[in-house]
DOZA-22990 format. One line per field, with one value per residue (C-alpha): residue number from 0; residue in three letters; x, y, z. Coordinates in Angstrom, 3 decimals, padded with zeros to 6 digits. Layout:
residues N
n [NUM	...] .
res [Ala	...] .
u [X	...] .
v [Y	...] .
w [Z	...] .
end
This chain:
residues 268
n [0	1	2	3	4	5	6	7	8	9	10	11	12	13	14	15	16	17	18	19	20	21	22	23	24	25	26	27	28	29	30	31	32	33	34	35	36	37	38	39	40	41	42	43	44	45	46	47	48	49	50	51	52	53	54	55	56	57	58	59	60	61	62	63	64	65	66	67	68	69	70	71	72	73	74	75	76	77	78	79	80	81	82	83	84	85	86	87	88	89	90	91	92	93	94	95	96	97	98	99	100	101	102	103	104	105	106	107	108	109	110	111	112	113	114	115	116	117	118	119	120	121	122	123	124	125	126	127	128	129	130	131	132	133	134	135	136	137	138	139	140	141	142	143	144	145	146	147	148	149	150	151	152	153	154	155	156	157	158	159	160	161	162	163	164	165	166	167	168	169	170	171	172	173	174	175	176	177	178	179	180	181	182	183	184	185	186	187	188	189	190	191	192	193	194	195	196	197	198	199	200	201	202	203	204	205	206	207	208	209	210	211	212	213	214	215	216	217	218	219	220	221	222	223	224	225	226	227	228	229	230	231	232	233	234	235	236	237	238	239	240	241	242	243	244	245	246	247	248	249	250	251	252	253	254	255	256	257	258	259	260	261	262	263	264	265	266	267] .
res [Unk	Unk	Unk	Unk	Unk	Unk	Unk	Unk	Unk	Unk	Unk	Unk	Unk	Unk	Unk	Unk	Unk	Unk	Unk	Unk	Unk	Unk	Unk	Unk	Unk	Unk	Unk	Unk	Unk	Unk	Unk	Unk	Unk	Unk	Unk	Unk	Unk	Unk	Unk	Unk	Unk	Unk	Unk	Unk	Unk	Unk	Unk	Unk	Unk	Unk	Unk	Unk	Unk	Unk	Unk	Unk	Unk	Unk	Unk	Unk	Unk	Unk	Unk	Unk	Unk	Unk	Unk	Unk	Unk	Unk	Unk	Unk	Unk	Unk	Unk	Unk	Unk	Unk	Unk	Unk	Unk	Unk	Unk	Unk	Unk	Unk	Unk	Unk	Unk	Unk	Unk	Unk	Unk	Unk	Unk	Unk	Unk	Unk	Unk	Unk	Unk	Unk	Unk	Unk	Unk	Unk	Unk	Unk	Unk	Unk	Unk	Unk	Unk	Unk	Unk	Unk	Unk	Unk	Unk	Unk	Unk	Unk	Unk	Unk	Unk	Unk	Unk	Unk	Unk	Unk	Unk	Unk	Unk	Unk	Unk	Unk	Unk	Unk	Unk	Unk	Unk	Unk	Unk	Unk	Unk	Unk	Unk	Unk	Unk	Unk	Unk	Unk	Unk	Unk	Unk	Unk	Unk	Unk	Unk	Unk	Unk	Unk	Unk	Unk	Unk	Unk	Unk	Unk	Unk	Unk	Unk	Unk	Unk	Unk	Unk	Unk	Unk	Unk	Unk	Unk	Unk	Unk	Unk	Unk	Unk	Unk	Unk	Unk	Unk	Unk	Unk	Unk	Unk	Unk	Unk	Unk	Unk	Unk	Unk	Unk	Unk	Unk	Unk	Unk	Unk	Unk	Unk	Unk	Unk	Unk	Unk	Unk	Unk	Unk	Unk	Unk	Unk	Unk	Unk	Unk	Unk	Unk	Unk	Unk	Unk	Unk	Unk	Unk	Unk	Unk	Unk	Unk	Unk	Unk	Unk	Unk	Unk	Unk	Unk	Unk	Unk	Unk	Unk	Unk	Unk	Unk	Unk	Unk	Unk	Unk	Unk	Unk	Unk	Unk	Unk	Unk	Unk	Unk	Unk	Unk	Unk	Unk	Unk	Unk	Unk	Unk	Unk	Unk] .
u [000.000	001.505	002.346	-000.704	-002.788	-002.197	-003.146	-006.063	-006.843	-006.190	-008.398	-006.002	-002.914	-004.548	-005.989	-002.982	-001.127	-003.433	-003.694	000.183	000.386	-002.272	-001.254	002.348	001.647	-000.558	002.578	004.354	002.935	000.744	002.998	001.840	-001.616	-002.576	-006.213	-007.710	-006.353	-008.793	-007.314	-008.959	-011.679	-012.094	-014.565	-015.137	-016.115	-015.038	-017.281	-018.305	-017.731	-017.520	-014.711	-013.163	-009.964	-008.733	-010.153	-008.720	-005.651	-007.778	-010.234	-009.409	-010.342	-012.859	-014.883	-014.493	-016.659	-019.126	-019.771	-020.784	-022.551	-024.447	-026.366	-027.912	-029.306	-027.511	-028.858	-030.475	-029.757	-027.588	-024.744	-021.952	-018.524	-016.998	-013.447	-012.466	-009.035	-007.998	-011.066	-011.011	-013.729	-016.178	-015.341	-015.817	-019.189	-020.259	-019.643	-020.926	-023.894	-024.941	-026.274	-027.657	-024.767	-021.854	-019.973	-016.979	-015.426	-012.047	-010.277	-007.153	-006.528	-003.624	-005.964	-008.503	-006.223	-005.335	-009.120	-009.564	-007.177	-007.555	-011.014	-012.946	-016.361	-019.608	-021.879	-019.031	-017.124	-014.999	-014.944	-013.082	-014.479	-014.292	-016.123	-017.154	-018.507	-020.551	-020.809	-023.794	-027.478	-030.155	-031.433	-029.354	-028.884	-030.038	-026.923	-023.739	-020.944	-017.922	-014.924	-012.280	-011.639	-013.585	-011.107	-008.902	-012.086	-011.353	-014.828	-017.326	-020.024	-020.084	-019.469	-022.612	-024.409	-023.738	-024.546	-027.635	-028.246	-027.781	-029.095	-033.021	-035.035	-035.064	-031.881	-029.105	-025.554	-023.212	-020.600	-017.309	-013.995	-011.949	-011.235	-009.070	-010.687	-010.145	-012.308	-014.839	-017.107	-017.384	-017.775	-020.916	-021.832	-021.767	-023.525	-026.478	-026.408	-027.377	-031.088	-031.680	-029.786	-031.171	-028.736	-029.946	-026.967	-023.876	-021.174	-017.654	-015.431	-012.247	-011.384	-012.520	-010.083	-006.922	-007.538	-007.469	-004.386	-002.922	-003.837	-002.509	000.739	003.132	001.710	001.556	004.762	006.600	004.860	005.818	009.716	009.596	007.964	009.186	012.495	013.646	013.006	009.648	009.314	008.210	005.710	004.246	004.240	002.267	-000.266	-000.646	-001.759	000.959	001.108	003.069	002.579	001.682	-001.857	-002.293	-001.485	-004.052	-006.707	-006.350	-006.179	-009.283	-007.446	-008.625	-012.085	-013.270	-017.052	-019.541	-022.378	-026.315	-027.993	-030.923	-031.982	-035.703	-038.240	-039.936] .
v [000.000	003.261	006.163	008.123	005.498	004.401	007.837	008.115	004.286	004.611	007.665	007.593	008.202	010.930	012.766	012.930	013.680	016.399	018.093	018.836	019.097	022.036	024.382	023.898	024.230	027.589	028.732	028.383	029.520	032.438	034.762	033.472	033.906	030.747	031.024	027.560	023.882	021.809	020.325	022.322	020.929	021.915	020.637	020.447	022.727	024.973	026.570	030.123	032.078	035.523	036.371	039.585	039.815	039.401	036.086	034.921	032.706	030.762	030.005	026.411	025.886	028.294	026.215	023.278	025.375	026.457	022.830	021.593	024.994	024.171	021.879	024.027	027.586	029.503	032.733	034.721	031.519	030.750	028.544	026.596	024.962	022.998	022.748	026.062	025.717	029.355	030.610	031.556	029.216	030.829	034.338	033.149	031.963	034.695	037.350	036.016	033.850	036.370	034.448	035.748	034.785	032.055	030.778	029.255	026.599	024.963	022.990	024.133	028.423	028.964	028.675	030.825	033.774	033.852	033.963	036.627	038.752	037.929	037.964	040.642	040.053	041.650	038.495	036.239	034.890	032.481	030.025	027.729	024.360	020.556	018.395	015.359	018.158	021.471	024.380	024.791	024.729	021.770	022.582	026.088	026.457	025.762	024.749	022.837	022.718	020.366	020.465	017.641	017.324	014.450	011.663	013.593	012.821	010.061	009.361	010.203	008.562	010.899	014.077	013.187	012.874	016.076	017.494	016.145	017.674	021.440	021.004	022.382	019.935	019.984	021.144	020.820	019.061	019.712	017.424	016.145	014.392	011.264	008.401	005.340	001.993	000.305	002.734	003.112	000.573	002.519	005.337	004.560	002.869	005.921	008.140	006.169	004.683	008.194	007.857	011.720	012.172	011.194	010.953	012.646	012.902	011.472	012.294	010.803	013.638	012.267	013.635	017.428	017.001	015.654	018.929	021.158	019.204	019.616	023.093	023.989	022.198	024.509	027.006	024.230	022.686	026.515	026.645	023.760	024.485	027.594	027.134	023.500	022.409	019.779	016.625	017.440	017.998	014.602	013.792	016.950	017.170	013.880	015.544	018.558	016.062	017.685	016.327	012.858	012.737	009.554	010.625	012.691	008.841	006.909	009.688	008.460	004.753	004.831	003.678	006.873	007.951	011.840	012.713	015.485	014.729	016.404	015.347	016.878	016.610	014.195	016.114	013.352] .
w [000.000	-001.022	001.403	000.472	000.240	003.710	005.329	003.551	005.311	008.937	010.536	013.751	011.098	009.156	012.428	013.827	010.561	009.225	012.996	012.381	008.824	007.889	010.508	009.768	005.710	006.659	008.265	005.234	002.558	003.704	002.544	-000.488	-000.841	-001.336	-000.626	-002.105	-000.822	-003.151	-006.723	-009.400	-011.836	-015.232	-017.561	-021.377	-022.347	-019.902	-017.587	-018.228	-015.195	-015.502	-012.755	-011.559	-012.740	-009.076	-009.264	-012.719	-011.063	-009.024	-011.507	-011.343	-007.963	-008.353	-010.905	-008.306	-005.958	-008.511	-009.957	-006.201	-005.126	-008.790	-006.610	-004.265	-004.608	-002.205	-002.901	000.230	002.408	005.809	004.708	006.823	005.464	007.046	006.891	004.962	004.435	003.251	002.818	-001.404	-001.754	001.045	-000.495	-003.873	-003.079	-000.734	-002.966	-006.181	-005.113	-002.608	000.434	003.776	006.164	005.096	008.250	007.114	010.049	010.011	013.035	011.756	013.978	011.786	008.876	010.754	011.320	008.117	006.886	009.164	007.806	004.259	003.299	004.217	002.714	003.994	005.497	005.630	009.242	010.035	012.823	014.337	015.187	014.921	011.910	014.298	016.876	015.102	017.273	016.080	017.094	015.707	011.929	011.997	008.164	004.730	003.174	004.232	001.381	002.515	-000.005	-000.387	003.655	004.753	004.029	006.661	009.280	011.793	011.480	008.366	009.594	012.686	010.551	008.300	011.790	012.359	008.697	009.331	012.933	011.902	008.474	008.363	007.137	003.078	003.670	001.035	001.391	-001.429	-001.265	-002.922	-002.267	-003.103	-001.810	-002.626	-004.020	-001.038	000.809	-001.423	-000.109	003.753	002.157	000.008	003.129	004.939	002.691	001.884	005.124	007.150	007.611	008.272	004.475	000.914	-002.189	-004.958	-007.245	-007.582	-010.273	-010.761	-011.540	-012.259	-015.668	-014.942	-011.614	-013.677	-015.855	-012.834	-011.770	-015.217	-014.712	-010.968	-011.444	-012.429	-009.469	-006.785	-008.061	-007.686	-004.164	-002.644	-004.150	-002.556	000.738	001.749	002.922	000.340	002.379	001.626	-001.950	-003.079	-000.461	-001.061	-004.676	-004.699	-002.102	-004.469	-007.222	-009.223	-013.609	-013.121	-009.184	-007.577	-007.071	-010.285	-011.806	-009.659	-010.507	-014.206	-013.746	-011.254	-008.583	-006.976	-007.646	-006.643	-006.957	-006.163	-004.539	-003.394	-000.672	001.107	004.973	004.797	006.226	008.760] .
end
Protein backbone atom coordinates (compact mmCIF):
# COMPACT_ATOMS: atom_id res chain seq x y z
CA UNK A 1 0.00 0.00 0.00
CA UNK A 2 1.50 3.26 -1.02
CA UNK A 3 2.35 6.16 1.40
CA UNK A 4 -0.70 8.12 0.47
CA UNK A 5 -2.79 5.50 0.24
CA UNK A 6 -2.20 4.40 3.71
CA UNK A 7 -3.15 7.84 5.33
CA UNK A 8 -6.06 8.11 3.55
CA UNK A 9 -6.84 4.29 5.31
CA UNK A 10 -6.19 4.61 8.94
CA UNK A 11 -8.40 7.66 10.54
CA UNK A 12 -6.00 7.59 13.75
CA UNK A 13 -2.91 8.20 11.10
CA UNK A 14 -4.55 10.93 9.16
CA UNK A 15 -5.99 12.77 12.43
CA UNK A 16 -2.98 12.93 13.83
CA UNK A 17 -1.13 13.68 10.56
CA UNK A 18 -3.43 16.40 9.23
CA UNK A 19 -3.69 18.09 13.00
CA UNK A 20 0.18 18.84 12.38
CA UNK A 21 0.39 19.10 8.82
CA UNK A 22 -2.27 22.04 7.89
CA UNK A 23 -1.25 24.38 10.51
CA UNK A 24 2.35 23.90 9.77
CA UNK A 25 1.65 24.23 5.71
CA UNK A 26 -0.56 27.59 6.66
CA UNK A 27 2.58 28.73 8.26
CA UNK A 28 4.35 28.38 5.23
CA UNK A 29 2.94 29.52 2.56
CA UNK A 30 0.74 32.44 3.70
CA UNK A 31 3.00 34.76 2.54
CA UNK A 32 1.84 33.47 -0.49
CA UNK A 33 -1.62 33.91 -0.84
CA UNK A 34 -2.58 30.75 -1.34
CA UNK A 35 -6.21 31.02 -0.63
CA UNK A 36 -7.71 27.56 -2.11
CA UNK A 37 -6.35 23.88 -0.82
CA UNK A 38 -8.79 21.81 -3.15
CA UNK A 39 -7.31 20.33 -6.72
CA UNK A 40 -8.96 22.32 -9.40
CA UNK A 41 -11.68 20.93 -11.84
CA UNK A 42 -12.09 21.92 -15.23
CA UNK A 43 -14.57 20.64 -17.56
CA UNK A 44 -15.14 20.45 -21.38
CA UNK A 45 -16.11 22.73 -22.35
CA UNK A 46 -15.04 24.97 -19.90
CA UNK A 47 -17.28 26.57 -17.59
CA UNK A 48 -18.30 30.12 -18.23
CA UNK A 49 -17.73 32.08 -15.20
CA UNK A 50 -17.52 35.52 -15.50
CA UNK A 51 -14.71 36.37 -12.75
CA UNK A 52 -13.16 39.59 -11.56
CA UNK A 53 -9.96 39.82 -12.74
CA UNK A 54 -8.73 39.40 -9.08
CA UNK A 55 -10.15 36.09 -9.26
CA UNK A 56 -8.72 34.92 -12.72
CA UNK A 57 -5.65 32.71 -11.06
CA UNK A 58 -7.78 30.76 -9.02
CA UNK A 59 -10.23 30.00 -11.51
CA UNK A 60 -9.41 26.41 -11.34
CA UNK A 61 -10.34 25.89 -7.96
CA UNK A 62 -12.86 28.29 -8.35
CA UNK A 63 -14.88 26.22 -10.90
CA UNK A 64 -14.49 23.28 -8.31
CA UNK A 65 -16.66 25.38 -5.96
CA UNK A 66 -19.13 26.46 -8.51
CA UNK A 67 -19.77 22.83 -9.96
CA UNK A 68 -20.78 21.59 -6.20
CA UNK A 69 -22.55 24.99 -5.13
CA UNK A 70 -24.45 24.17 -8.79
CA UNK A 71 -26.37 21.88 -6.61
CA UNK A 72 -27.91 24.03 -4.27
CA UNK A 73 -29.31 27.59 -4.61
CA UNK A 74 -27.51 29.50 -2.21
CA UNK A 75 -28.86 32.73 -2.90
CA UNK A 76 -30.47 34.72 0.23
CA UNK A 77 -29.76 31.52 2.41
CA UNK A 78 -27.59 30.75 5.81
CA UNK A 79 -24.74 28.54 4.71
CA UNK A 80 -21.95 26.60 6.82
CA UNK A 81 -18.52 24.96 5.46
CA UNK A 82 -17.00 23.00 7.05
CA UNK A 83 -13.45 22.75 6.89
CA UNK A 84 -12.47 26.06 4.96
CA UNK A 85 -9.04 25.72 4.43
CA UNK A 86 -8.00 29.36 3.25
CA UNK A 87 -11.07 30.61 2.82
CA UNK A 88 -11.01 31.56 -1.40
CA UNK A 89 -13.73 29.22 -1.75
CA UNK A 90 -16.18 30.83 1.04
CA UNK A 91 -15.34 34.34 -0.49
CA UNK A 92 -15.82 33.15 -3.87
CA UNK A 93 -19.19 31.96 -3.08
CA UNK A 94 -20.26 34.69 -0.73
CA UNK A 95 -19.64 37.35 -2.97
CA UNK A 96 -20.93 36.02 -6.18
CA UNK A 97 -23.89 33.85 -5.11
CA UNK A 98 -24.94 36.37 -2.61
CA UNK A 99 -26.27 34.45 0.43
CA UNK A 100 -27.66 35.75 3.78
CA UNK A 101 -24.77 34.79 6.16
CA UNK A 102 -21.85 32.06 5.10
CA UNK A 103 -19.97 30.78 8.25
CA UNK A 104 -16.98 29.25 7.11
CA UNK A 105 -15.43 26.60 10.05
CA UNK A 106 -12.05 24.96 10.01
CA UNK A 107 -10.28 22.99 13.04
CA UNK A 108 -7.15 24.13 11.76
CA UNK A 109 -6.53 28.42 13.98
CA UNK A 110 -3.62 28.96 11.79
CA UNK A 111 -5.96 28.68 8.88
CA UNK A 112 -8.50 30.82 10.75
CA UNK A 113 -6.22 33.77 11.32
CA UNK A 114 -5.33 33.85 8.12
CA UNK A 115 -9.12 33.96 6.89
CA UNK A 116 -9.56 36.63 9.16
CA UNK A 117 -7.18 38.75 7.81
CA UNK A 118 -7.56 37.93 4.26
CA UNK A 119 -11.01 37.96 3.30
CA UNK A 120 -12.95 40.64 4.22
CA UNK A 121 -16.36 40.05 2.71
CA UNK A 122 -19.61 41.65 3.99
CA UNK A 123 -21.88 38.49 5.50
CA UNK A 124 -19.03 36.24 5.63
CA UNK A 125 -17.12 34.89 9.24
CA UNK A 126 -15.00 32.48 10.03
CA UNK A 127 -14.94 30.03 12.82
CA UNK A 128 -13.08 27.73 14.34
CA UNK A 129 -14.48 24.36 15.19
CA UNK A 130 -14.29 20.56 14.92
CA UNK A 131 -16.12 18.40 11.91
CA UNK A 132 -17.15 15.36 14.30
CA UNK A 133 -18.51 18.16 16.88
CA UNK A 134 -20.55 21.47 15.10
CA UNK A 135 -20.81 24.38 17.27
CA UNK A 136 -23.79 24.79 16.08
CA UNK A 137 -27.48 24.73 17.09
CA UNK A 138 -30.16 21.77 15.71
CA UNK A 139 -31.43 22.58 11.93
CA UNK A 140 -29.35 26.09 12.00
CA UNK A 141 -28.88 26.46 8.16
CA UNK A 142 -30.04 25.76 4.73
CA UNK A 143 -26.92 24.75 3.17
CA UNK A 144 -23.74 22.84 4.23
CA UNK A 145 -20.94 22.72 1.38
CA UNK A 146 -17.92 20.37 2.51
CA UNK A 147 -14.92 20.47 -0.01
CA UNK A 148 -12.28 17.64 -0.39
CA UNK A 149 -11.64 17.32 3.65
CA UNK A 150 -13.59 14.45 4.75
CA UNK A 151 -11.11 11.66 4.03
CA UNK A 152 -8.90 13.59 6.66
CA UNK A 153 -12.09 12.82 9.28
CA UNK A 154 -11.35 10.06 11.79
CA UNK A 155 -14.83 9.36 11.48
CA UNK A 156 -17.33 10.20 8.37
CA UNK A 157 -20.02 8.56 9.59
CA UNK A 158 -20.08 10.90 12.69
CA UNK A 159 -19.47 14.08 10.55
CA UNK A 160 -22.61 13.19 8.30
CA UNK A 161 -24.41 12.87 11.79
CA UNK A 162 -23.74 16.08 12.36
CA UNK A 163 -24.55 17.49 8.70
CA UNK A 164 -27.64 16.14 9.33
CA UNK A 165 -28.25 17.67 12.93
CA UNK A 166 -27.78 21.44 11.90
CA UNK A 167 -29.10 21.00 8.47
CA UNK A 168 -33.02 22.38 8.36
CA UNK A 169 -35.03 19.94 7.14
CA UNK A 170 -35.06 19.98 3.08
CA UNK A 171 -31.88 21.14 3.67
CA UNK A 172 -29.11 20.82 1.04
CA UNK A 173 -25.55 19.06 1.39
CA UNK A 174 -23.21 19.71 -1.43
CA UNK A 175 -20.60 17.42 -1.26
CA UNK A 176 -17.31 16.15 -2.92
CA UNK A 177 -14.00 14.39 -2.27
CA UNK A 178 -11.95 11.26 -3.10
CA UNK A 179 -11.23 8.40 -1.81
CA UNK A 180 -9.07 5.34 -2.63
CA UNK A 181 -10.69 1.99 -4.02
CA UNK A 182 -10.15 0.30 -1.04
CA UNK A 183 -12.31 2.73 0.81
CA UNK A 184 -14.84 3.11 -1.42
CA UNK A 185 -17.11 0.57 -0.11
CA UNK A 186 -17.38 2.52 3.75
CA UNK A 187 -17.78 5.34 2.16
CA UNK A 188 -20.92 4.56 0.01
CA UNK A 189 -21.83 2.87 3.13
CA UNK A 190 -21.77 5.92 4.94
CA UNK A 191 -23.53 8.14 2.69
CA UNK A 192 -26.48 6.17 1.88
CA UNK A 193 -26.41 4.68 5.12
CA UNK A 194 -27.38 8.19 7.15
CA UNK A 195 -31.09 7.86 7.61
CA UNK A 196 -31.68 11.72 8.27
CA UNK A 197 -29.79 12.17 4.48
CA UNK A 198 -31.17 11.19 0.91
CA UNK A 199 -28.74 10.95 -2.19
CA UNK A 200 -29.95 12.65 -4.96
CA UNK A 201 -26.97 12.90 -7.25
CA UNK A 202 -23.88 11.47 -7.58
CA UNK A 203 -21.17 12.29 -10.27
CA UNK A 204 -17.65 10.80 -10.76
CA UNK A 205 -15.43 13.64 -11.54
CA UNK A 206 -12.25 12.27 -12.26
CA UNK A 207 -11.38 13.64 -15.67
CA UNK A 208 -12.52 17.43 -14.94
CA UNK A 209 -10.08 17.00 -11.61
CA UNK A 210 -6.92 15.65 -13.68
CA UNK A 211 -7.54 18.93 -15.85
CA UNK A 212 -7.47 21.16 -12.83
CA UNK A 213 -4.39 19.20 -11.77
CA UNK A 214 -2.92 19.62 -15.22
CA UNK A 215 -3.84 23.09 -14.71
CA UNK A 216 -2.51 23.99 -10.97
CA UNK A 217 0.74 22.20 -11.44
CA UNK A 218 3.13 24.51 -12.43
CA UNK A 219 1.71 27.01 -9.47
CA UNK A 220 1.56 24.23 -6.78
CA UNK A 221 4.76 22.69 -8.06
CA UNK A 222 6.60 26.51 -7.69
CA UNK A 223 4.86 26.64 -4.16
CA UNK A 224 5.82 23.76 -2.64
CA UNK A 225 9.72 24.49 -4.15
CA UNK A 226 9.60 27.59 -2.56
CA UNK A 227 7.96 27.13 0.74
CA UNK A 228 9.19 23.50 1.75
CA UNK A 229 12.50 22.41 2.92
CA UNK A 230 13.65 19.78 0.34
CA UNK A 231 13.01 16.62 2.38
CA UNK A 232 9.65 17.44 1.63
CA UNK A 233 9.31 18.00 -1.95
CA UNK A 234 8.21 14.60 -3.08
CA UNK A 235 5.71 13.79 -0.46
CA UNK A 236 4.25 16.95 -1.06
CA UNK A 237 4.24 17.17 -4.68
CA UNK A 238 2.27 13.88 -4.70
CA UNK A 239 -0.27 15.54 -2.10
CA UNK A 240 -0.65 18.56 -4.47
CA UNK A 241 -1.76 16.06 -7.22
CA UNK A 242 0.96 17.69 -9.22
CA UNK A 243 1.11 16.33 -13.61
CA UNK A 244 3.07 12.86 -13.12
CA UNK A 245 2.58 12.74 -9.18
CA UNK A 246 1.68 9.55 -7.58
CA UNK A 247 -1.86 10.62 -7.07
CA UNK A 248 -2.29 12.69 -10.29
CA UNK A 249 -1.48 8.84 -11.81
CA UNK A 250 -4.05 6.91 -9.66
CA UNK A 251 -6.71 9.69 -10.51
CA UNK A 252 -6.35 8.46 -14.21
CA UNK A 253 -6.18 4.75 -13.75
CA UNK A 254 -9.28 4.83 -11.25
CA UNK A 255 -7.45 3.68 -8.58
CA UNK A 256 -8.62 6.87 -6.98
CA UNK A 257 -12.09 7.95 -7.65
CA UNK A 258 -13.27 11.84 -6.64
CA UNK A 259 -17.05 12.71 -6.96
CA UNK A 260 -19.54 15.48 -6.16
CA UNK A 261 -22.38 14.73 -4.54
CA UNK A 262 -26.31 16.40 -3.39
CA UNK A 263 -27.99 15.35 -0.67
CA UNK A 264 -30.92 16.88 1.11
CA UNK A 265 -31.98 16.61 4.97
CA UNK A 266 -35.70 14.19 4.80
CA UNK A 267 -38.24 16.11 6.23
CA UNK A 268 -39.94 13.35 8.76
Amino acid sequence: MALIESILARPYFRQKLWQWWYPYFTRKVKSQGIDFLNYAFESDPRMQIPLEISDEKNRPNIQLYQHIASYADFKSKRVLEVSCGHGGGASYLTRYLKPAEYVAMDLNPAAIEYCRGRHAVSGLKFIQGDAMNLPFADESFDVVINVEASHCYPDFSQFLKEVARVLKPGGQFVYADLRYESGVEEWMKDLFGQPSLHVNLMRLINPEIIRGMELNTPRYTQMVKDCLPNYWHKLALDFAGVKGSRLYRDAQSGELTYRSLHLTKTKN
